[in-house]
N, C-alpha and C positions, 0 to 999 in steps of 0.2 A: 933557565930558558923555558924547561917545560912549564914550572910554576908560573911565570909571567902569560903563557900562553893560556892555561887555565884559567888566569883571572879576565882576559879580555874574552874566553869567550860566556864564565858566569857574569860579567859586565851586560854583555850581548844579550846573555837569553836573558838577563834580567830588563834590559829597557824595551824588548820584545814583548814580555810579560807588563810592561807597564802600558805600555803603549794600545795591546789588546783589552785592558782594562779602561781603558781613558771612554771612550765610548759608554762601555755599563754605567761609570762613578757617571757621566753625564748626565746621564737617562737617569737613576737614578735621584740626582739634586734638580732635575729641569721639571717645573722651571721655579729659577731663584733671582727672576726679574720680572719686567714688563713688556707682556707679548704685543704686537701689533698684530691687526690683521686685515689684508690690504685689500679694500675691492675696489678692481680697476674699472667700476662704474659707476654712473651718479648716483645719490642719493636717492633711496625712494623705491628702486626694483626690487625683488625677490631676491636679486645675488646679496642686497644688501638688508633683505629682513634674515636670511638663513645667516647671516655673517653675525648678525646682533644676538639671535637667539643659542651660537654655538656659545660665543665671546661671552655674554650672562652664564650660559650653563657651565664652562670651564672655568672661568674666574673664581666661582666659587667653591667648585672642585679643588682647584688648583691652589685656591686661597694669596690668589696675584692678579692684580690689576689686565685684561684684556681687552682691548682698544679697538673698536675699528673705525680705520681711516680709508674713505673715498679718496683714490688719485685716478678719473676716468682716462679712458681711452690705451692704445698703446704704450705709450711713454709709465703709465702705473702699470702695467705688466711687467716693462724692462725695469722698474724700479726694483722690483723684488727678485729678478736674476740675478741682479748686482750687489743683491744684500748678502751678508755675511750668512752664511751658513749653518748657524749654530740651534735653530728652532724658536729664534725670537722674532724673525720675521716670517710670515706663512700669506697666501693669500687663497682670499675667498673665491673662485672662480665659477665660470659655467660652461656649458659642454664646450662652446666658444673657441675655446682655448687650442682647441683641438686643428681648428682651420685657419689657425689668425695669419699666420705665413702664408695659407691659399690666398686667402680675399685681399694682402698686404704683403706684397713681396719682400718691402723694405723695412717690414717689422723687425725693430731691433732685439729681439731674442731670439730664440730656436724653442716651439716650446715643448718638444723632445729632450731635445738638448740638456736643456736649462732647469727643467722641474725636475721631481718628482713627486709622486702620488702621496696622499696621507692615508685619504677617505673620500667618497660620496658621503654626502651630508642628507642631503634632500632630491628628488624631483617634482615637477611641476608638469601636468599634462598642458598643452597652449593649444587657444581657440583660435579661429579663424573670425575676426570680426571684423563689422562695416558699419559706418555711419547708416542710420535708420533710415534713409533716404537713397542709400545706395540701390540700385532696381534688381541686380542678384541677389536672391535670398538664400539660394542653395549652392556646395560648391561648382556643380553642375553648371549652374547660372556664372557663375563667373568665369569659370574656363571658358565656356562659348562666347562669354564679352569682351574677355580678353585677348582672345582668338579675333573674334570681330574688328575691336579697335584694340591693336598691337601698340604696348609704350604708351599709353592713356593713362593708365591706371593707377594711382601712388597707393606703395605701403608706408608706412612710420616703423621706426625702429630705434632702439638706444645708440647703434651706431652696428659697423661692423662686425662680424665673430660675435655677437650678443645673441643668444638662443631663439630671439625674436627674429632676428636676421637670416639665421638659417633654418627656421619653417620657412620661411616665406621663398628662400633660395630651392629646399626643396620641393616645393610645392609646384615653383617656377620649371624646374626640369621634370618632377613625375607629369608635369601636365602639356608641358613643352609651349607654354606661356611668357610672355616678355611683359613685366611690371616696372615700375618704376620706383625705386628706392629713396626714399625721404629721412637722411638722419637725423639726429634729437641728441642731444646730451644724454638725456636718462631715459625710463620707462616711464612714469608719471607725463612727461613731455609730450612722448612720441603716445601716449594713449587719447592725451586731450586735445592732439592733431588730429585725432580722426574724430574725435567727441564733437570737434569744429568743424569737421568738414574739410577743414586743410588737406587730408589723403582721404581716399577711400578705405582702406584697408588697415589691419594692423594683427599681430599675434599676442595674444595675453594669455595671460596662466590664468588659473580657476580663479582665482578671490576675486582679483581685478574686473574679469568677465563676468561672474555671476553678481556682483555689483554693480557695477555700470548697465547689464542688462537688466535689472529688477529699477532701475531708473529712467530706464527705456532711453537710455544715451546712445546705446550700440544694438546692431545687433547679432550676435551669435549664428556662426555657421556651421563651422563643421570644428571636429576637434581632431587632434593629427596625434590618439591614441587608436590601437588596433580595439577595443572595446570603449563602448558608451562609459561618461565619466559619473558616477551617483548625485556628483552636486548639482548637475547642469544634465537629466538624462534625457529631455527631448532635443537634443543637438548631437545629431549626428556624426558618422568618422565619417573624415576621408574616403575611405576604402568601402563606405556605403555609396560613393560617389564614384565609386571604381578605380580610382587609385593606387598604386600597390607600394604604398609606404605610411612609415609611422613615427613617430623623434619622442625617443627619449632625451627631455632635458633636464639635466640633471647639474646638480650644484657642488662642487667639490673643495676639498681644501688641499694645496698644495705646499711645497716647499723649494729653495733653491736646491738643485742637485749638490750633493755634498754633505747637506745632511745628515749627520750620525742615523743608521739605520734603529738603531735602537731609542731614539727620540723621535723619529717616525714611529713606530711600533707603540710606545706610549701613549701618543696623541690620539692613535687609532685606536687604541683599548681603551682610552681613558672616553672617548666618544660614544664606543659599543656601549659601553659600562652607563652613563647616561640616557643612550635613550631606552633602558632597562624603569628607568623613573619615569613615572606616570605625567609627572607637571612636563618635563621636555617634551612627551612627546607631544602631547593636548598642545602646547605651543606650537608647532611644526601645523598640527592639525587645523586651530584656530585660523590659520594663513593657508588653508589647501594645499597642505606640501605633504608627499610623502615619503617619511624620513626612509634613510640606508647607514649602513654603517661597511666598510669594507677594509681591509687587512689594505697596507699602500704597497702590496705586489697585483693584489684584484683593483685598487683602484691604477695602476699602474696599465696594467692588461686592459681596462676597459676603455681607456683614452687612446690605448696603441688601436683596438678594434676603428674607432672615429679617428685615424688622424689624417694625415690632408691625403691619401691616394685614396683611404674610404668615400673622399668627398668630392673625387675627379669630378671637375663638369660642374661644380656646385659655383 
């Protein structure tokens, strides 16, 4: 009896012992397939130039084929809740993420819930711009027009929860202005709506702005960093215009919850460790991005600081 009872409990602490190891041997052989990785945006934005330059950089790290797939809007966000857990499916996101339950009640994920953190990958400072015709040239000017003719005024954006969508949300409550929201499939779309004249307004990150402005397409207002940006330094902050905010947006890489913590921790080191190499970063640079790299407890913590109570009112 006693000896039967000694075998079931070296049984025990043995699949106990196996079981706490299943995760390492994970981490250890991942990855031993083909990663996807998902940006739930059109083709052509920032979320998916940062997406293409990880997916290069790791591929050839990893010496495994890294893909990434455009599924825009909600429905590719819940795609990647639903995926298997294992570190084969990740997606590329942006700060976004953070309020997509605010702006869509009926957004089918939680995205507390449902993710977790890997890394910040990149950030991007966003301009405040207007067709060259627009009569505000400062932001000043346009608060008081907007003030003036309330619900006039159209911004473009990728759609929803897109970092472009939330300057312009903030922007709308620090100044307590009412605009008018014009979606677009992508960035690329919602830029050459305002290039047209179709909206007045729009948010673009550095490359986008300091391009289309040296073509004199747009023009350049204010930038919603609390300091002047070096690529673009006669354009002013916000907060020159008396505003008293600033948006970090920033581009990250997530995973469904459940993932082995120790295949997060890899992905996150094996990221640090790359932008150590001079060619990653000059890419990142090449696009005005400014790279980060964070452990997925700091990138965890920095998405719980933005998520929808931080955004009350937005």
């Amino acid at each position: 009896m006693v000896t039967t009872w000694r075998k079931r409990v070296f049984v025990a602490g043995l699949l106990f012992s196996l079981l706490a190891m299943a995760p390492q041997a994970a981490a250890q052989s991942y990855p031993s397939q083909r990663i996807t990785v998902i940006v739930p945006l059109g083709a052509g934005g920032v979320t998916n130039i940062v997406a293409r330059i990880f997916a290069e950089e790791m591929g050839r790290r990893w010496s495994q084929q890294v893909i990434v797939e455009n599924r825009p809007g909600l429905a590719g966000t819940a795609s990647v809740a639903r995926s298997p857990a294992d570190g084969y499916t990740l997606m590329m996101t942006s700060a976004g993420i953070t309020v997509a339950r605010l702006v869509s009640k009926d957004a089918p994920f939680d995205p507390v819930r449902d993710f977790v953190g890997i890394t910040r990958v990149a950030a991007a400072p966003h301009f405040l711009v207007a067709h060259p015709d627009f009569p505000a040239k400062t932001a000043k000017e346009v608060i008081d027009l907007a003030k003036a003719r309330p619900a006039t005024i159209k911004f473009s954006s990728p759609g929803l929860a897109s970092t472009t969508f939330i300057s312009a949300a903030l922007l709308r409550k620090a100044a307590d202005i009412d605009l008018v929201h014009v979606p677009f499939r992508s960035a690329p779309e919602a830029m050459t709506a305002v290039i047209r004249g179709d909206v007045q307004l729009y948010f673009a990150p550095t490359g986008a702005t300091k391009e289309q402005a040296e073509r004199g397409r747009i023009n350049p207002i204010a930038v919603l960093t609390q300091e002047r940006v070096s690529d673009l330094p006669h354009v002013p902050t916000v907060g020159e215009a008396g505003l008293q905010f600033s948006y970090d947006a920033w581009f990250g890489l997530m995973a469904p919850t459940g993932t082995p913590q120790a295949i997060l921790d890899k992905i996150s080191k094996d990221w640090a460790d790359a932008l150590n190499s001079g060619d990653t970063q000059a890419k990142l640079k090449a696009q005005f991005l400014l790279a980060h790299a964070d452990t997925p407890a700091a990138m965890d913590k920095h998405c719980a600081r933005r998520n929808e109570q931080s955004w009350s009112g937005v």
